[in-house]
C-alpha positions as CSV (number, residue, x, y, z in Angstrom):
1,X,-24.1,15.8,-44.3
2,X,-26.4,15.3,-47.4
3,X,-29.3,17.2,-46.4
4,X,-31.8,13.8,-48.5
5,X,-29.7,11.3,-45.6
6,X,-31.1,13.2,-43.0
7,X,-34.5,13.2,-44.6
8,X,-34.4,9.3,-45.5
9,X,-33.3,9.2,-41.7
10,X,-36.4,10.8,-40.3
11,X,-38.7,9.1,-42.8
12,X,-37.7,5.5,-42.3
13,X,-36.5,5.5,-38.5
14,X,-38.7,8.6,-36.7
15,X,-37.9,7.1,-33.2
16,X,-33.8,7.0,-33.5
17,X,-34.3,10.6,-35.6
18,X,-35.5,12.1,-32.7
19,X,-33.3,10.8,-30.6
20,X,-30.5,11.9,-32.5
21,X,-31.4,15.6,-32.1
22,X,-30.4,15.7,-28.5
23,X,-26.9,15.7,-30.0
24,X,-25.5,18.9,-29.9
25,X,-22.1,18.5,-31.8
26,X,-22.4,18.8,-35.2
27,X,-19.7,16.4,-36.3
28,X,-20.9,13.8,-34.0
29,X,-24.2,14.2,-34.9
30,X,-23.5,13.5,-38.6
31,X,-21.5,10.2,-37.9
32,X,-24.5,9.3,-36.0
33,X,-27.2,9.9,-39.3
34,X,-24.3,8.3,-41.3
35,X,-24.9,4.7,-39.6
36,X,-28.8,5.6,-39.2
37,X,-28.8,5.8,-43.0
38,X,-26.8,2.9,-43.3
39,X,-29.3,0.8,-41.2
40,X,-32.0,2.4,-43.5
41,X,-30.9,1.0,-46.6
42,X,-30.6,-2.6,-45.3
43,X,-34.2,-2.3,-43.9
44,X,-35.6,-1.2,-46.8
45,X,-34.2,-3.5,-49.2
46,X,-36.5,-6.7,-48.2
47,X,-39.8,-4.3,-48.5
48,X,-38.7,-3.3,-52.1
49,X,-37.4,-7.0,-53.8
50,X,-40.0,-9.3,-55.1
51,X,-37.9,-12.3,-54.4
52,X,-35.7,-13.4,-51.8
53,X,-32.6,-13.5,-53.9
54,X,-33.3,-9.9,-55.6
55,X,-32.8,-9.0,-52.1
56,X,-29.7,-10.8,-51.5
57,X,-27.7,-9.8,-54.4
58,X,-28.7,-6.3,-52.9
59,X,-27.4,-6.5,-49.2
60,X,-24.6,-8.1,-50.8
61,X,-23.6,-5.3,-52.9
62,X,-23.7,-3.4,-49.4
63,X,-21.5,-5.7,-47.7
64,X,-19.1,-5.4,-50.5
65,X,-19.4,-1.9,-49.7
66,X,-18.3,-2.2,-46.7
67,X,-15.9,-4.5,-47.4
68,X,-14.3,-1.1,-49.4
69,X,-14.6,0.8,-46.7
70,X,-12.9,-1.0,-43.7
71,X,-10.1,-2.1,-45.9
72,X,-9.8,1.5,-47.3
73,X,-9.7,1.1,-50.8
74,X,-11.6,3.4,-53.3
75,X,-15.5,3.7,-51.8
76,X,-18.6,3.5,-54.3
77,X,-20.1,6.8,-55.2
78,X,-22.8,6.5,-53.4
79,X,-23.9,9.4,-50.6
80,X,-24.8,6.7,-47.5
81,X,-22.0,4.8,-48.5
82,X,-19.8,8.0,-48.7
83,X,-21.2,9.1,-45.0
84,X,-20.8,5.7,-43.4
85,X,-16.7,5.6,-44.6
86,X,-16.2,8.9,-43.0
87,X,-17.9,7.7,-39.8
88,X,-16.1,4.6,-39.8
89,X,-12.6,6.3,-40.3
90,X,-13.3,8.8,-37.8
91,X,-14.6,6.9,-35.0
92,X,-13.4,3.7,-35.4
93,X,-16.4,1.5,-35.7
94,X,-16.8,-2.4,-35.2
95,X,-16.6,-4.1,-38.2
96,X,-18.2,-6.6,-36.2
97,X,-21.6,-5.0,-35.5
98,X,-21.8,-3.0,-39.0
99,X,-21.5,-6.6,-40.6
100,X,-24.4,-7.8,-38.4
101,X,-26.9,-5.5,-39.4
102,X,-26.5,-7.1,-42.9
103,X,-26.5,-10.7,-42.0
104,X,-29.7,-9.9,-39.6
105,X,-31.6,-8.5,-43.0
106,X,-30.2,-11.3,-45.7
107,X,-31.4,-13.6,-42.8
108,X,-34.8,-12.2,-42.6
109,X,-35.9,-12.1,-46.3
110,X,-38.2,-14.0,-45.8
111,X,-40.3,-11.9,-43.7
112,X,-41.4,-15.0,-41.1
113,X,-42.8,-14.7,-38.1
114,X,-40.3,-15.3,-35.3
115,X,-42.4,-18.6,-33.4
116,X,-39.1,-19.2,-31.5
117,X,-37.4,-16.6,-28.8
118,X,-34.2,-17.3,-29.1
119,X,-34.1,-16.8,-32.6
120,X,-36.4,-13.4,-32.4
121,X,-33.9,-12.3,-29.8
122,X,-31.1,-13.1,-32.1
123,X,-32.5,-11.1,-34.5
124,X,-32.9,-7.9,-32.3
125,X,-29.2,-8.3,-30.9
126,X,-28.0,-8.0,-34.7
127,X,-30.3,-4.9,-35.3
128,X,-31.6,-2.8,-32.9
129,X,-28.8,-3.8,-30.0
130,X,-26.0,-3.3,-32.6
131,X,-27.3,0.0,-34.0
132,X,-27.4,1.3,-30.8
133,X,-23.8,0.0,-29.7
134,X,-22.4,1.4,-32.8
135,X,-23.9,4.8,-31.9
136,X,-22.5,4.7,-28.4
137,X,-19.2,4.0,-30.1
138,X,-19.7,7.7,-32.1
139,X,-21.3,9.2,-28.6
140,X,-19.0,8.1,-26.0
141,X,-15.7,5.4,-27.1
142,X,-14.5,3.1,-24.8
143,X,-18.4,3.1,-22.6
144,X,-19.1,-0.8,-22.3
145,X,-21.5,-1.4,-24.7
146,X,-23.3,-4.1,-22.6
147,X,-25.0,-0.7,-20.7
148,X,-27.1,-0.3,-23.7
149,X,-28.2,-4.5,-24.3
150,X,-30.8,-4.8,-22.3
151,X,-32.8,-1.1,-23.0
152,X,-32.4,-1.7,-27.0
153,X,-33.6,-5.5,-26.5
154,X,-36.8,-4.7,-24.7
155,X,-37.4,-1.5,-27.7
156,X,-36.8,-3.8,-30.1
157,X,-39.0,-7.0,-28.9
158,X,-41.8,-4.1,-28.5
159,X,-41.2,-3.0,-32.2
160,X,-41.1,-6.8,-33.4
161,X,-44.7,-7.6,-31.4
162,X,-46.2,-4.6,-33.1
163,X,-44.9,-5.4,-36.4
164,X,-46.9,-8.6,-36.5
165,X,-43.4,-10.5,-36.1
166,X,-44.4,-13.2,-33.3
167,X,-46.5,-15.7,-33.2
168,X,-49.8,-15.3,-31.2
169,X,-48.3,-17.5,-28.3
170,X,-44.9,-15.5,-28.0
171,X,-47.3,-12.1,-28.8
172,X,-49.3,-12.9,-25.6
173,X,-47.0,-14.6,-23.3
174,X,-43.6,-14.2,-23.4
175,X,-42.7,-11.0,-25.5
176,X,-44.7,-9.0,-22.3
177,X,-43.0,-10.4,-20.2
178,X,-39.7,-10.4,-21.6
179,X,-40.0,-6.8,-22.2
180,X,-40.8,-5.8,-18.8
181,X,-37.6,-7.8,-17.9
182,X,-35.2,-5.8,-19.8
183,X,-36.7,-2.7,-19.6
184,X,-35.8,-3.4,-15.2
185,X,-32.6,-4.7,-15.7
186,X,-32.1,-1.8,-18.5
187,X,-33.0,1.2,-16.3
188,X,-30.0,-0.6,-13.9
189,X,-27.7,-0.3,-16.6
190,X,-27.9,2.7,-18.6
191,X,-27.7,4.9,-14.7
192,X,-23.7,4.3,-15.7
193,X,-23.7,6.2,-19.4
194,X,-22.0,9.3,-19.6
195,X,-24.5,12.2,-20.7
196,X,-23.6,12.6,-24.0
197,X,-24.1,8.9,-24.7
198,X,-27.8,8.8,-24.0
199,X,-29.3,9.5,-27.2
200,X,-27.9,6.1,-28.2
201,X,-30.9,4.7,-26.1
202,X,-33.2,7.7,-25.6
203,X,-35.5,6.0,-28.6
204,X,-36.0,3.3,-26.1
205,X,-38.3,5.7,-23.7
206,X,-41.1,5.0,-27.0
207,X,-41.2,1.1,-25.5
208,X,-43.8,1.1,-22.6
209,X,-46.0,2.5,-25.3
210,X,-44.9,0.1,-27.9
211,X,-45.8,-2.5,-25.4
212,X,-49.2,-1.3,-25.5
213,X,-49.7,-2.3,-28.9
214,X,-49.8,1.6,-30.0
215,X,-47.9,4.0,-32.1
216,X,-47.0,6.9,-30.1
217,X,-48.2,10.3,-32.2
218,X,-44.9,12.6,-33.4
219,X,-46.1,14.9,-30.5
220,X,-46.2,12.3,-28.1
221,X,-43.0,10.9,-29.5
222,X,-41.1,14.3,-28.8
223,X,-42.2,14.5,-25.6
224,X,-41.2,11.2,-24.2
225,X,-37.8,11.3,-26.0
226,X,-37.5,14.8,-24.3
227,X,-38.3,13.6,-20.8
228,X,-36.5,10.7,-20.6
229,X,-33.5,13.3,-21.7
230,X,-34.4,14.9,-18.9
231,X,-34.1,12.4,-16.7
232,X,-32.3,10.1,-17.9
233,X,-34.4,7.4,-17.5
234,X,-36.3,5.4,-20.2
């Protein structure tokens, strides 16, 4: 693993970093930074275009990337995209969910704020729940992916309503509730994941404070991710 992946990891997604270093196999733990990084790149490209098509021609350029990768011709020389095709080879990922997390971010461009649920909760099930079913597919294959939906929904509503995403009236009334919801029918779920698969959601334990309309402190961060490890609750 290129030692500036792991550090673009850590830098753009803290919460999923720390997650990941409850993952004690080296190999595993690699593939896992691999589609972190991946999910980096694609999130970073609509704060660093100054137009909506800039930012396009950029997403597609990683989707033709991909492209490469899943029908194993010649990759790009390019370190992430170098990673993600060893990760992919080795572990089989869904061409399915790796393609969403581009759609999601040529989708959302534009930056507007979600005034509809539906369509903010389609967005979170093409980012945060596929990244974290594609890193259940590195941590534990064959696991039913549906254990981690409702966890990743509720971490990624929280990190929507802090972002500014949703309108006042969603903000206020239905992005609490709807948080609470999963975060119930979640803790249900995820009591069926194998050990070794809970760093795929072990982020998620940062969402009660999200809620709050607060950034946990890297201290505070640590220690939650630890405890719900611990656990195994989030």
């Amino acid at each position: 693993m290129d030692d500036n992946i792991e550090a673009e990891v850590r830098r753009a997604d803290p919460d999923r970093w720390l997650a990941s270093r409850l993952i004690s196999d080296g190999a595993v733990r690699t593939d896992v930074l691999a589609v972190l990084a991946f999910d980096a790149e694609l999130a970073r490209v609509r704060a660093v275009v100054s137009e909506a098509l800039l930012g396009e021609i950029r997403l597609t350029w990683w989707q033709e990337a991909l492209d490469e990768i899943t029908q194993q011709r010649p990759v790009r020389r390019h370190p992430t995209v170098q990673a993600l095709a060893l990760s992919i080879q080795s572990r089989d990922l869904s061409r399915v969910l790796l393609s969403s997390l581009i759609e999601a971010r040529i989708e959302d461009l534009d930056g507007a704020v979600f005034g509809d649920p539906d369509k903010a909760m389609a967005h979170i099930d093409q980012t945060s729940v596929a990244l974290s079913a594609l890193i259940l597919q590195i941590l534990s294959p064959g696991t039913d992916l549906h254990t981690v939906q409702a966890v990743s929904r509720a971490y990624g509503l929280a990190r929507l309503r802090l972002a500014g995403r949703l309108t006042p009236e969603l903000a206020t009334g239905w992005a609490p509730q709807r948080i609470s919801a999963d975060l119930a029918l979640g803790a249900q779920a995820i009591r069926a994941l194998p050990v070794e698969a809970f760093p795929a959601i072990a982020h998620c334990a940062l969402t009660k404070s999200l809620a709050k309309g607060r950034e946990p402190g890297p201290l505070t961060k640590r220690a939650l991710i630890f405890w719900a490890s611990l656990t195994g609750r989030v």
